[in-house]
C-alpha positions as CSV (number, residue, x, y, z in Angstrom):
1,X,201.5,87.0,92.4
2,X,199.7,90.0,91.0
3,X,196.4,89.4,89.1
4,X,195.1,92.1,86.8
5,X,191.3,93.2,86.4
6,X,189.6,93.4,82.8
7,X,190.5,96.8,82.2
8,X,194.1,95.9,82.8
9,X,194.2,97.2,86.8
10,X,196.7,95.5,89.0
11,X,194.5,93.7,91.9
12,X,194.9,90.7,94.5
13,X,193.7,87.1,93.8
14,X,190.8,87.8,95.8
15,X,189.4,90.7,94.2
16,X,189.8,88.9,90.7
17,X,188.1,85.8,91.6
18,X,185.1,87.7,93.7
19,X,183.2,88.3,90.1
20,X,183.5,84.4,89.0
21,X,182.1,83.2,92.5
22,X,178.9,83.6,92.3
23,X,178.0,83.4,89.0
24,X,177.9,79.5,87.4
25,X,178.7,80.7,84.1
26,X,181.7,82.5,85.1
27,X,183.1,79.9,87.7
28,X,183.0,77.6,84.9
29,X,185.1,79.7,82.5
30,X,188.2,79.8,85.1
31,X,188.1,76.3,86.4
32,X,191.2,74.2,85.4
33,X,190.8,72.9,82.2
34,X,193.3,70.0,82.5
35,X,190.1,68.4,84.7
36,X,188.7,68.2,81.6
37,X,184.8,68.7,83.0
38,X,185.8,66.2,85.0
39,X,184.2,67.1,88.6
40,X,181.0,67.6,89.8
41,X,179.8,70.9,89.0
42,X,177.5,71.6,91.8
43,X,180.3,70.6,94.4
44,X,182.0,73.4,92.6
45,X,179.1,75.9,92.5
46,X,178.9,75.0,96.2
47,X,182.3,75.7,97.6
48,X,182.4,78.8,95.4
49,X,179.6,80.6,97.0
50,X,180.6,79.3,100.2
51,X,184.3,80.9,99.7
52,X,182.0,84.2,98.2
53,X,180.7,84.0,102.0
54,X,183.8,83.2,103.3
55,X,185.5,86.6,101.7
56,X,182.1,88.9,103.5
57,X,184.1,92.4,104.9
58,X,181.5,91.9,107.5
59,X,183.3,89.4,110.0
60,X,180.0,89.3,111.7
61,X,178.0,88.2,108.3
62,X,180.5,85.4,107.5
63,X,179.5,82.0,108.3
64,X,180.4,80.4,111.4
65,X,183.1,77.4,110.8
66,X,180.5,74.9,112.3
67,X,178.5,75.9,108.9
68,X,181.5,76.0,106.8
69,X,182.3,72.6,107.6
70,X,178.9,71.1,106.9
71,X,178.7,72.4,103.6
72,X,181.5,71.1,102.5
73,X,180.9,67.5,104.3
């Protein structure tokens, strides 16, 4: 499925969603809205910033899976 940038560029889902992640404001705007506000938006702001880690080129700067997984318990 091809996503495309605000100026209309062709990119992967990835790339699209990097600028939302860590940014509250933004996350917000793309969440589902057939939730209807209806989960907790720190969980969300949580796993977000964790997936913004998640994505680091840097395999090295990525958080370990031990890590992962405690966040999100």
């Amino acid at each position: 499925m091809d996503y495309y940038s605000n100026n209309g560029v062709r990119c992967s889902l990835v790339d699209w969603a990097k600028p939302y992640l860590g940014n509250k404001r933004k996350l917000f705007s793309i969440m589902d809205t057939k939730l209807g506000g209806q989960y907790p938006q720190k969980g969300a702001y949580t796993v977000a910033t964790l997936a913004l880690l998640c994505l680091n080129p840097e395999a090295k700067a990525r958080p370990k899976m031990s890590a992962v997984l405690v966040t999100l318990e």
